[in-house]
PAVO-654575 format. One record per residue (C-alpha): residue number from 1; x, y, z. Coordinates in steps of 0.5 Angstrom, whole numbers, plus 500, padded with zeros to 3 digits. Layout:
BEGIN
{NUM {X Y Z}}
...
end
This chain:
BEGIN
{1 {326 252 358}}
{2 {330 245 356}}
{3 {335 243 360}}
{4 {339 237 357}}
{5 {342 231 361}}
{6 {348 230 364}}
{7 {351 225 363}}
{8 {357 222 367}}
{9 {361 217 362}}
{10 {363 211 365}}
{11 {370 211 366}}
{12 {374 205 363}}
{13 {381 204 364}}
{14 {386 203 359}}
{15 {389 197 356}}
{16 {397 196 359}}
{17 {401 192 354}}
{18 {405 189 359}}
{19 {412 186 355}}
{20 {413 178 354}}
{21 {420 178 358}}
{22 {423 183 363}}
{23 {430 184 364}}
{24 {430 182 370}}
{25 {437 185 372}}
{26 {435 192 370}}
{27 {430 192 376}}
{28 {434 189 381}}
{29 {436 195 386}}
{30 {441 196 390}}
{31 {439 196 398}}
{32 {440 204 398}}
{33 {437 205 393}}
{34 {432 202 395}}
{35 {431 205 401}}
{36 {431 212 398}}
{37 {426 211 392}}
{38 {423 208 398}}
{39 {423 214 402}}
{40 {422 219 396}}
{41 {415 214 394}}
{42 {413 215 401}}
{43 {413 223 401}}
{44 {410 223 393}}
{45 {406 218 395}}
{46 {404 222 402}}
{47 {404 229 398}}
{48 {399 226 393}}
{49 {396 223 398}}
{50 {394 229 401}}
{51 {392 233 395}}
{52 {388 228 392}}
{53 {384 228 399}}
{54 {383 236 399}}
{55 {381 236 392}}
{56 {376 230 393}}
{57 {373 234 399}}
{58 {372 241 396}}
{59 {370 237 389}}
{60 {366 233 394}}
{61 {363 239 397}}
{62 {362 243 389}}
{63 {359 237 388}}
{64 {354 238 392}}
{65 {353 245 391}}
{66 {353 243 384}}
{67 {347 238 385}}
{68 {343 242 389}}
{69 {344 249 383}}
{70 {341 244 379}}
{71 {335 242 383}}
{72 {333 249 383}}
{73 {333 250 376}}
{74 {329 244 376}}
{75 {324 247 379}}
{76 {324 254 375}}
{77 {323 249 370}}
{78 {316 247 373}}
{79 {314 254 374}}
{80 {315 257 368}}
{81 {311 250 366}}
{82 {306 251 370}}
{83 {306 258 369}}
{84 {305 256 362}}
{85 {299 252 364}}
{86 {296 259 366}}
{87 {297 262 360}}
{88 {294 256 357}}
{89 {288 258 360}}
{90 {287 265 360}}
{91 {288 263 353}}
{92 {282 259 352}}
{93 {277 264 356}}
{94 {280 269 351}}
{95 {278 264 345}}
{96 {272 263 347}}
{97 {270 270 349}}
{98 {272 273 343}}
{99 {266 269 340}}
{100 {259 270 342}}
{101 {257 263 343}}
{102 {260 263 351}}
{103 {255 270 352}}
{104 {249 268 349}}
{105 {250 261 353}}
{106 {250 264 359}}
{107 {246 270 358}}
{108 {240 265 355}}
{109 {241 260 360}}
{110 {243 255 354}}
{111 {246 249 358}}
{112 {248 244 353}}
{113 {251 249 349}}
{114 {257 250 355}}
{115 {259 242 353}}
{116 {260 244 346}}
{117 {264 250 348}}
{118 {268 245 353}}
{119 {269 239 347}}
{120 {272 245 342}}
{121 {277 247 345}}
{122 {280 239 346}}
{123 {282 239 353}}
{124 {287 234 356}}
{125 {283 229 361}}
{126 {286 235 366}}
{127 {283 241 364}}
{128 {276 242 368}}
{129 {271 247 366}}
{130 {265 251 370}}
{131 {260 256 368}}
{132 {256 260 374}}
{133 {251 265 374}}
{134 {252 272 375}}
{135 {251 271 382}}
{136 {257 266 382}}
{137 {251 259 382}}
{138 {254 253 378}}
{139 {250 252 371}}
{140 {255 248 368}}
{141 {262 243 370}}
{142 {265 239 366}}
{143 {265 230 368}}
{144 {272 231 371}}
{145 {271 237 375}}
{146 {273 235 383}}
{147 {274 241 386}}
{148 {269 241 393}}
{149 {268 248 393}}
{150 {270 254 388}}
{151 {271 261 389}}
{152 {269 266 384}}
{153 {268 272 389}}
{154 {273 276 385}}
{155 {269 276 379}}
{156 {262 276 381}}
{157 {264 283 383}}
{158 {266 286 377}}
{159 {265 293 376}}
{160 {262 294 368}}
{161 {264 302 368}}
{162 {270 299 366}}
{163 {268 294 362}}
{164 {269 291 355}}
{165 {267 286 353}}
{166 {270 285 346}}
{167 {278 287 350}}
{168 {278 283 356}}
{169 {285 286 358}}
{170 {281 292 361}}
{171 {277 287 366}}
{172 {284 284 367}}
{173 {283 286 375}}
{174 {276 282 375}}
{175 {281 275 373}}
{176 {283 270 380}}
{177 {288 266 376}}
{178 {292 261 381}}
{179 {293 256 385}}
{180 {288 252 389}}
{181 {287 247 394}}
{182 {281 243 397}}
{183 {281 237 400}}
{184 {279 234 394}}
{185 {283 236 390}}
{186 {291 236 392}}
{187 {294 242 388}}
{188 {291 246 381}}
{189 {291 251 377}}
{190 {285 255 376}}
{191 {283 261 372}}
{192 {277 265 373}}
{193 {273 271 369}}
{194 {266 274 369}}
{195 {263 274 361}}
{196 {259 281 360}}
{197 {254 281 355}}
{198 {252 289 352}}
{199 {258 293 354}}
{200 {256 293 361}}
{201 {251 287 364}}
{202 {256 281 367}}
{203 {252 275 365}}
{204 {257 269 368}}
{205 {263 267 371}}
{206 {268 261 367}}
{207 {271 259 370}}
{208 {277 253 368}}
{209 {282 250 371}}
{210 {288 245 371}}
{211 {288 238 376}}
{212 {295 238 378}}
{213 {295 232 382}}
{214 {295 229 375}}
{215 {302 227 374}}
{216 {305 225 367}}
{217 {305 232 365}}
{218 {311 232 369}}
{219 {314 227 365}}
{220 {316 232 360}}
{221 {319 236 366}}
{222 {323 230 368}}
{223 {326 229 361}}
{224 {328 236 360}}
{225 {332 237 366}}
{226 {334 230 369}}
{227 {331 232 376}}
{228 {325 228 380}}
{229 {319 234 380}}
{230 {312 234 384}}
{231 {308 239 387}}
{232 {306 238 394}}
{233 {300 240 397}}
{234 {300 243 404}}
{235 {299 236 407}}
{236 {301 230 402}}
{237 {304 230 395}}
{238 {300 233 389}}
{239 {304 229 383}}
{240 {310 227 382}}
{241 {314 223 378}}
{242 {318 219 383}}
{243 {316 212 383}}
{244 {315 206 389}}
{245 {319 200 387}}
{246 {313 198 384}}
{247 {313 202 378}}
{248 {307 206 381}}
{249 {307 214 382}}
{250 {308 216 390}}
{251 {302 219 392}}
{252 {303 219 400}}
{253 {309 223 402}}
{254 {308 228 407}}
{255 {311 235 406}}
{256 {318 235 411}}
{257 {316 238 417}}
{258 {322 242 417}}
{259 {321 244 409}}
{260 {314 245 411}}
{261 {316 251 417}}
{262 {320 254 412}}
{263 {317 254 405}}
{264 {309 253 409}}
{265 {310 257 415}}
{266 {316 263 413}}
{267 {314 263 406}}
{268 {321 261 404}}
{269 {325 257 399}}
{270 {329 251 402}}
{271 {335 248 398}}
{272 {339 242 401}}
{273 {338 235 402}}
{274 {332 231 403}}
{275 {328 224 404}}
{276 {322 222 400}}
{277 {320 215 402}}
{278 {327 211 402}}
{279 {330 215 397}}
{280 {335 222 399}}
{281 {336 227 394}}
{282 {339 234 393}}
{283 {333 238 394}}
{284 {329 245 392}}
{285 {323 247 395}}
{286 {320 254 392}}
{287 {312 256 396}}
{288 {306 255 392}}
{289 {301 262 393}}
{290 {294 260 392}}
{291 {289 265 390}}
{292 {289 268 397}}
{293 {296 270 397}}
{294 {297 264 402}}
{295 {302 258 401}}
{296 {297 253 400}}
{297 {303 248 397}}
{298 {311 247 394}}
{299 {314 246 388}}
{300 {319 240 389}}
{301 {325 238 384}}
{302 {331 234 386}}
{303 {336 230 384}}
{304 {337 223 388}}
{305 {344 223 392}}
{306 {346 216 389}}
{307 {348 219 382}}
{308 {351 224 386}}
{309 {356 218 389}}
{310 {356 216 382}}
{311 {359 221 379}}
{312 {363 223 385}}
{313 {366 216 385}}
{314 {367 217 378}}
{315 {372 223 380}}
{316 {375 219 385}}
{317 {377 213 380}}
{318 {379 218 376}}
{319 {383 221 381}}
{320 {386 215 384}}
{321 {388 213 377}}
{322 {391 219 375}}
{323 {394 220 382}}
{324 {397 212 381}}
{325 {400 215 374}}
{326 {403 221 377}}
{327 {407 217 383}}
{328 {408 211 378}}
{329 {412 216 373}}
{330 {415 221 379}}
{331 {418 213 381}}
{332 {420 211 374}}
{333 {424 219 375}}
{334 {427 217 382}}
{335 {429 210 380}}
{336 {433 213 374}}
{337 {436 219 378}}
{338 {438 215 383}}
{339 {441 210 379}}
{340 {444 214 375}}
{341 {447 219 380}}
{342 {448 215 386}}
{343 {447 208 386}}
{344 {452 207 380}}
{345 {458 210 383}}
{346 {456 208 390}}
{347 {456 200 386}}
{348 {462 201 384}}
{349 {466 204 390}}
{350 {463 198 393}}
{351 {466 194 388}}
{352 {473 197 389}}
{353 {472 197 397}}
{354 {470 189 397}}
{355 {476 187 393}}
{356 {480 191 397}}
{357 {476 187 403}}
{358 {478 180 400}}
{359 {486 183 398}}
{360 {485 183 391}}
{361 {489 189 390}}
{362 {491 187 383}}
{363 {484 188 380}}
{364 {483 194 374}}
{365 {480 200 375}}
{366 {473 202 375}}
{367 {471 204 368}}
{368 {466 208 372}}
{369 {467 216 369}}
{370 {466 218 376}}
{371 {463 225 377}}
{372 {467 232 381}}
{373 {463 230 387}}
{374 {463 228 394}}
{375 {462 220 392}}
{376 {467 221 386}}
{377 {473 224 391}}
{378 {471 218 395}}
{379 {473 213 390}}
{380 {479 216 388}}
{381 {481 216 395}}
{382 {480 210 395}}
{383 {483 207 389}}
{384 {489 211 391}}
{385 {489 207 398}}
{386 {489 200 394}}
{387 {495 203 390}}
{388 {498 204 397}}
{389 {497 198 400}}
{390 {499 194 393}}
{391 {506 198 395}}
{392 {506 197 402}}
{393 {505 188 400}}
{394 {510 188 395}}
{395 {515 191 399}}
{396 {513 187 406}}
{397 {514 180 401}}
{398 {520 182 398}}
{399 {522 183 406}}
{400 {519 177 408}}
{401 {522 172 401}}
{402 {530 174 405}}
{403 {528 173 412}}
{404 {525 166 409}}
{405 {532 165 405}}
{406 {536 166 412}}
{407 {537 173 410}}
{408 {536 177 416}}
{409 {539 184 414}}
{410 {533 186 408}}
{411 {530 194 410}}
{412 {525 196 406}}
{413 {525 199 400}}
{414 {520 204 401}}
{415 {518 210 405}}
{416 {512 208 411}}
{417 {508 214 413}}
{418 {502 214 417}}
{419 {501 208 422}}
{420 {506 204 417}}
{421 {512 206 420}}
{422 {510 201 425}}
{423 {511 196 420}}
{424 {518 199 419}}
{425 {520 199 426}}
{426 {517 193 427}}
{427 {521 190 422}}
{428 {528 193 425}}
{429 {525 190 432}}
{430 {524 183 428}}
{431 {531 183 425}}
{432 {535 185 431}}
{433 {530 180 436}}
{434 {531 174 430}}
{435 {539 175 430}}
{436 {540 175 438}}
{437 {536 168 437}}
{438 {540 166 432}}
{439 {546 167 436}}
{440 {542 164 443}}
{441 {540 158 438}}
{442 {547 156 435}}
{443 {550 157 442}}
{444 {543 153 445}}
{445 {544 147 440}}
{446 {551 146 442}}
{447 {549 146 450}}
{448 {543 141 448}}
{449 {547 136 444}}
{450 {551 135 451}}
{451 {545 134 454}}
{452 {541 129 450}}
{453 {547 124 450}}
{454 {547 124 458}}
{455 {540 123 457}}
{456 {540 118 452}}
{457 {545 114 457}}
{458 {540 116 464}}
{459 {534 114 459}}
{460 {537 106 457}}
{461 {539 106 465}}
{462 {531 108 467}}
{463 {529 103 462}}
{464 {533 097 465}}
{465 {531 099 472}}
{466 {524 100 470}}
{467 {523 092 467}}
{468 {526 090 474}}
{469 {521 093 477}}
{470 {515 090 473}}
{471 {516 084 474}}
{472 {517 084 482}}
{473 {510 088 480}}
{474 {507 082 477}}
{475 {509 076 483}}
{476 {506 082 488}}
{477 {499 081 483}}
{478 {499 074 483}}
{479 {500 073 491}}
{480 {495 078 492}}
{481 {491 075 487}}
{482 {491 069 492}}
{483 {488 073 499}}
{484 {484 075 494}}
{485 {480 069 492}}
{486 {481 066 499}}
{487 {478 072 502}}
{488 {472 072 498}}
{489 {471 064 499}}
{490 {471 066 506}}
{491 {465 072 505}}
{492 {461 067 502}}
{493 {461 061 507}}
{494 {459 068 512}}
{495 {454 069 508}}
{496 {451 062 508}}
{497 {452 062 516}}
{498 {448 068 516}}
{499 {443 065 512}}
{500 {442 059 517}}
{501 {442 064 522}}
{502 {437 066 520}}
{503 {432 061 520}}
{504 {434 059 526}}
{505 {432 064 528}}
{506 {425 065 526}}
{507 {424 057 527}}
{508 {425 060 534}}
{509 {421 065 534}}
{510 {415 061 531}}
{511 {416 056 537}}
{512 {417 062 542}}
{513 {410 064 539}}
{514 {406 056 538}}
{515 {409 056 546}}
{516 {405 063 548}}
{517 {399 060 545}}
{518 {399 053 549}}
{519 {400 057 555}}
{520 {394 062 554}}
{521 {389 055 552}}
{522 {392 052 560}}
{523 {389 058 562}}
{524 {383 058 558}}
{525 {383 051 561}}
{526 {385 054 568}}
{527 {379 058 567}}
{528 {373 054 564}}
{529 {375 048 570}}
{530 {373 053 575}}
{531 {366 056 572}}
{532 {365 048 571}}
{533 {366 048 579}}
{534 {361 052 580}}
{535 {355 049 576}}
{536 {357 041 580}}
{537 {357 046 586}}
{538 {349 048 584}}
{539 {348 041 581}}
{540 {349 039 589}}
{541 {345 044 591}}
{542 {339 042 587}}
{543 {341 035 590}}
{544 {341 037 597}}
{545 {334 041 596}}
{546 {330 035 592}}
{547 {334 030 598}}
{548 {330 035 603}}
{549 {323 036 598}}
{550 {324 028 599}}
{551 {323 028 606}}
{552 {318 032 606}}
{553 {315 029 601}}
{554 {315 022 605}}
{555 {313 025 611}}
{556 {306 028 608}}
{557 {305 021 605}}
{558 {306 017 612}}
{559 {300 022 614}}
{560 {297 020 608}}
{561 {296 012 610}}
{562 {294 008 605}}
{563 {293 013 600}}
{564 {299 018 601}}
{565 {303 010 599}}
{566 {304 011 592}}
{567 {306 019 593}}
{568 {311 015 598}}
{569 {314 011 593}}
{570 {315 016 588}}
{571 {319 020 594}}
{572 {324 015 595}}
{573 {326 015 589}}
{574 {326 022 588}}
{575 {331 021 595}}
{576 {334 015 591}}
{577 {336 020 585}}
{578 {338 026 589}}
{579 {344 021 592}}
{580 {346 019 586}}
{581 {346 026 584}}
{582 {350 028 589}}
{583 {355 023 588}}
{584 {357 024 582}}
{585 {358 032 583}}
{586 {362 029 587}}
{587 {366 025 583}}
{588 {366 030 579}}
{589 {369 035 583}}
{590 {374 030 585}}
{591 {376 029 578}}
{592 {376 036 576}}
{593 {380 038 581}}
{594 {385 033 579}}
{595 {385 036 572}}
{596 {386 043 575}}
{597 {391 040 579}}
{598 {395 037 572}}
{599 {393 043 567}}
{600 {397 049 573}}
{601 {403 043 573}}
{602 {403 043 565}}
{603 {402 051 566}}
{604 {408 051 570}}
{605 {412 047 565}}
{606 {409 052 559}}
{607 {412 057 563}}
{608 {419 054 564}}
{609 {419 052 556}}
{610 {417 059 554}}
{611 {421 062 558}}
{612 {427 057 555}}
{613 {425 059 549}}
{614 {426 066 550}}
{615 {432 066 551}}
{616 {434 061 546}}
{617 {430 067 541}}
{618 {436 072 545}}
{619 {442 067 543}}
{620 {440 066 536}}
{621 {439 074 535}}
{622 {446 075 539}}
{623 {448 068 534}}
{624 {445 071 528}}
{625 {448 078 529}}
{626 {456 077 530}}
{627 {454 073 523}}
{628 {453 079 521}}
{629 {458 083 523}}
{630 {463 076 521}}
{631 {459 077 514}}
{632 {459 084 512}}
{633 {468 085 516}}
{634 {469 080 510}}
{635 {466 083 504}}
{636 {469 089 506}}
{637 {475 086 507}}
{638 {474 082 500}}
{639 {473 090 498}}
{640 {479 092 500}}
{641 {483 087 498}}
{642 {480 088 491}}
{643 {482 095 491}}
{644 {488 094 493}}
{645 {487 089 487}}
{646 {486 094 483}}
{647 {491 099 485}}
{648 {497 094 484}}
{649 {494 093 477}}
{650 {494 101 476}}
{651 {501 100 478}}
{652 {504 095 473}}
{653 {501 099 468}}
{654 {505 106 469}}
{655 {510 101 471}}
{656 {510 098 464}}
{657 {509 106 461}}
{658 {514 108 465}}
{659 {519 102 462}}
{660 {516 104 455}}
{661 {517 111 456}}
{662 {524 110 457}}
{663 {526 106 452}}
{664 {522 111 447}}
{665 {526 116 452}}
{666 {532 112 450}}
{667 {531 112 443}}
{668 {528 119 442}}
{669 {534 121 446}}
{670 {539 119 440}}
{671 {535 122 435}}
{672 {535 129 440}}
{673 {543 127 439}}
{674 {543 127 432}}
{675 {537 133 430}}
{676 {542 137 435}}
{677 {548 136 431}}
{678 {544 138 424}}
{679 {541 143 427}}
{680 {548 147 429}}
{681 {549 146 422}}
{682 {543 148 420}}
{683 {544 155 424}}
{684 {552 157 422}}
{685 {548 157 415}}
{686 {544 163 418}}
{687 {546 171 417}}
{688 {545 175 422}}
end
């Protein structure tokens, strides 16, 4: 069974030939115009949208169905191929049964012959071949057999009654064909079938087998359906014909343990996705039963995920595109409808409406055929009011043009309706307010005329006045001008006896302080005079006590005799220096007293200077203060008369104002007179 490829064509998209130049003013849109494709676009976008994400869902899941079914097929297609290998091999041991050299082999024991049994029928490098005994011992097994054990039970106990050695279908019950597994050989194929000799004396057992493990049969499998297909072992994969990244076939991938509690355990078949190595795939699993009606494998087939996502976004693309044709044309429609339908007419009602705006009221009509719709009676309407207004203009200008004329008796020529009979009536008003003022200026004008002649002569008597008072103006500023001056020669000669006042007044605090510091060195004299008195007192007391020791001393030489004379001497001299000692204490307690006595009466007179000093101090601040007092009475005073100053200037300026205002006055006056004379006649000539 063939099963041809599908193969997915690369969508390629289609060349657009875009025009060289666009005109630009077909593609302008208006802002409604622009609102409603907007709002159509997003509704046939959304609406499309929509549609096109539930048929990608359902495609979605169709396609996953669609993959899974054909990874079913995959494995039918490896049944029906391994089924054939099986048929293949009773074929052989059919061949080789209708000849007698298999049975005079075995019933002779001719062990060279089987080779040339096994080369006859030129087997692939896959195909294994046994020979036994009666009794099921091997005599005979091909260079690639493998298998670790074999099982011929079933034929050995062939019943021979039954048995024709020229019609093997009638021993067919005596056959084990199937599947077997050990642990040397994953997954194989095996066909065995006892060899009688005589009609009714069994001989051996051939047995034949196909290596499944062997994989590039499974090749032809793969190009015929497009699927990836393996036969899996109960533990590991037998052959297959997925490949690792580095071209070789995978050889250690464990049956799933979910695909092995369904198809191992419960004996079912297993569709959906799976995981081999690093690959997903939709996926078909089917049990494979051994020669013991057990599931000693499973027939594998699947179909990667990522041509699934290939194809799956190929529909997407197309989908897309197809979908963005659909909106670009339901646009193009939109904008053609609202263009030809809405926006038109619309333009042209905004046309007509902003001439309107701007008072051009004499422009065509519209050459726009509008339609018997709402938009249409609204154009109408409004070109009706445009005729109305032009009216209404005309008639008002022509009202206006005899009110400029001086004619105020004009009524309007149409009828008003509506809020225009305000206009009419307000006309009516104007016309009767304008004639009363007419009437009011003509008897005003006469009424101003007499009093612009009394203001023109009230005015030339003002002027002659205000130019006396100018000049008394002026002598006033000149004498306060003088005060002035005065006054600030006085402030600065304040300000220089302040200033002298000053440093007088910090020389005598200098001196009050150098007189502080004398009076404090008399008291240090004072003190060290005293503390001197005190050593001359010792001095004198050491001298009492040597002038004593002396004594002593000439005393204890007396009684010595001869031999205390020297030590006398030396005592007398001791005695002789102790006087000396004692009088110059003396003396100089007597002039240190004399000192103490002159340092307290120069204390006395430092005493009476300081406190002269301190009261020279006090006068000077007192001094030094009223100055300030003067000083600052005659910057305020110069202020003031600055300010005063100032103020006389202001009022020679107004004066000067008012004395050429009223001579402007005057003159206006004359020309008030005139005007009014030329007004009077002026309002004779209105109608009222």
């Amino acid at each position: 069974m063939k099963k041809p490829k599908i193969n997915i064509p690369k969508f390629k998209l289609p060349k657009i030939n875009m025009p060289s130049k666009l005109n630009l003013n077909a593609l302008k849109m208006t802002k409604i115009e622009g609102l409603m494709c907007l709002i159509v676009g997003i509704i046939i976008t959304f609406s499309i949208a929509v549609t096109l994400i539930i048929s990608i869902s359902l495609s979605s899941n169709h396609n996953d169905d669609t993959y899974t079914s054909m990874s079913s097929i995959g494995v039918n297609v490896l049944k029906a191929d391994v089924a054939t290998k099986q048929h293949e091999l009773e074929n052989v041991f059919k061949l080789w049964n209708s000849d007698t050299k298999m049975r005079n082999a075995l019933k002779d024991g001719y062990v060279g012959t089987f080779a040339e049994i096994y080369k006859s029928a030129e087997f692939d490098e896959n195909t294994f071949c046994m020979f036994t005994d009666a009794e099921g011992n091997m005599l005979w097994s091909s260079n690639n057999y493998n298998l670790a054990t074999y099982d011929v039970s079933k034929s050995v106990a062939c019943d021979t009654t039954i048995v024709d050695e020229y019609n093997p279908t009638k021993h067919t019950d005596f056959n084990q064909y199937g599947f077997y597994a050990d642990e040397n050989v994953p997954i194989s194929i095996v066909f065995t079938a006892p060899v009688v000799y005589g009609g009714n004396t069994v001989v051996g057992i051939c047995y034949l087998g196909y290596d499944l493990s062997a994989s590039t049969y499974l090749d032809t499998i793969k190009d015929q359906t497009g699927c990836e297909v393996a036969l899996f072992g109960s533990e590991l994969i037998g052959g297959t014909t997925i490949m690792n990244a580095d071209g070789t076939r995978v050889t250690d991938a464990p049956l799933n343990k979910d695909v092995a509690e369904v198809v191992l355990a419960k004996e079912e078949t297993f569709s959906g996705k799976d995981k081999i190595g690093k690959v997903n795939y939709y996926a078909t699993y089917e049990p494979i039963i051994d020669i013991y009606g057990n599931a000693c494998g499973a027939y594998f087939s699947g179909i990667p995920t990522s041509k699934s996502t290939e194809a799956f976004n190929s529909v997407i693309v197309i989908s897309v595109i197809a979908a963005l044709v659909i909106i670009v044309a339901a646009f193009v429609v939109v904008v053609i409808f609202v263009k030809k339908v809405i926006s038109r007419p619309i333009v042209a009602v905004n046309e007509l409406a902003d001439n309107m705006s701007r008072g051009n009221l004499s422009v065509p009509d519209s050459d726009y055929k509008f339609r018997n719709d709402e938009v249409g009676d609204f154009a109408r309407s409004l070109q009706n009011t445009k005729y109305n207004l032009s009216a209404y203009i005309q008639d008002i200008s022509g009202i206006l043009n005899s009110m400029a004329d001086g004619d105020f008796t004009a009524k309007p020529a149409i009828s008003y309706v509506g809020d225009f009979e305000q206009i009419e009536q307000s006309f009516g008003q104007i016309q009767n307010k304008l004639s009363d003022v007419v009437r009011n200026i003509n008897d005003s004008s006469e009424q101003v005329l007499n009093g612009a002649e009394q203001m023109a002569n009230g005015s030339q008597m003002l002027a002659e006045g205000t130019t006396t008072q100018a000049g008394a103006i002026e002598e006033l500023t000149s004498t306060i001008n003088s005060i002035y001056d005065k006054t600030q020669v006085n402030a600065e000669h304040a300000l220089h006896a302040k200033e002298l006042s000053a440093g007088v007044e910090e020389k005598a605090i200098l001196q009050n302080e150098d007189m502080r510091r004398v009076m404090d060195a008399m008291r240090d004299i004072e003190t060290k005079s005293s503390q001197i008195g005190n050593i001359i007192q010792t001095i004198e007391d050491i001298a009492f006590q040597t002038n004593i020791l002396a004594l002593n001393a000439a005393v204890e030489a007396a009684r010595a005799g001869d031999a205390g004379r020297g030590f006398a001497v030396v005592a007398d001299e001791v005695r002789n220096l102790a006087e000396m000692s004692s009088e110059a204490a003396q003396n100089t307690t007597d002039l240190i007293s004399a000192t103490v006595l002159a340092v307290n009466d120069g204390a006395e007179l430092v005493r009476a200077a300081v406190e002269s000093m301190a009261e020279i101090t006090d006068k000077a601040k007192e001094t030094s203060n009223l100055i300030d007092e003067i000083s600052d009475a005659s910057n305020a005073q110069a202020e003031a008369v600055q300010q005063v100053t100032v103020g006389i200037e202001k009022i020679s300026e107004v004066v000067q104002q008012n004395s050429a205002t009223a001579e402007e006055t005057a003159a206006s006056c004359e020309q008030l007179s005139g005007q009014s004379q030329v007004l009077r006649e002026q309002v004779s000539k209105l109608k009222a």
